[in-house]
C-alpha positions, 0 to 999 in steps of 0.5 A: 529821043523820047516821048515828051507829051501826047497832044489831042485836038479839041472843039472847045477849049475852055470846056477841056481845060476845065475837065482836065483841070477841075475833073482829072487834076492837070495843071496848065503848064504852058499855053501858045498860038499855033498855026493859022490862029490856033490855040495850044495849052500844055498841062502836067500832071502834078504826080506823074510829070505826065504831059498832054497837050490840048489844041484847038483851031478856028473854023477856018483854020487848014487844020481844023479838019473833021475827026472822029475821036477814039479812031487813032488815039485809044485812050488816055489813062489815070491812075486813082486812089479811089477810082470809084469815088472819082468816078462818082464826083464825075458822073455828077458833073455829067461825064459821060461812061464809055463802058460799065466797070470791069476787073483788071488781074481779079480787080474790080474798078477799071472804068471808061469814060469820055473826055467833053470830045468823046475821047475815052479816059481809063480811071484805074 
């Protein structure tokens, strides 16, 4: 057994393929129909081999139920070279601070953001 991927729904799909793509560096590695019309896209960071997969339903899917992001998926984290700088080239493309930088171990530069669906994002 192990972890494969962590998957999380969306409201707009190709708004979320281009943060994770153009914004936090993710690669599409696969793409599917789902259930009753829905859409899955698999992207992998290029470094890390990390997955996350994106899905999105139709209105009238059964499985596009209301959610309110954050409530049962914390956070997903990136590890930077120059959080700061990243965070700069973010916020000028409108990405939202879920929390003002803090210091991890003595360190400044751990910072919170929000994906286009309010779910938050570690830059570290």
């Amino acid at each position: 057994m192990g972890l494969r991927y962590t998957g999380i729904r969306v409201t707009d799909l190709p708004r979320s393929l281009r943060f994770y793509t153009e914004c936090m560096g993710l690669r599409e590695s696969r793409r599917g129909n789902g259930p009753h019309g829905g859409i899955w896209v698999l992207l992998t960071d290029p470094t890390t081999h990390q997955r996350l997969e994106l899905n999105w339903y139709p209105p009238t899917s059964p499985y596009a139920t209301p959610f309110r992001p954050g409530e049962g998926l914390d956070h997903l984290g990136f590890r930077v070279s120059d959080p700061a700088a990243l965070v700069l080239r973010l916020r000028a493309r409108g990405v939202r601070p879920a929390l003002l930088p803090h210091q991890r171990g003595g360190v400044p530069g751990v910072y919170y953001l929000k994906d286009p669906d309010g779910h938050w994002i570690e830059i570290y």
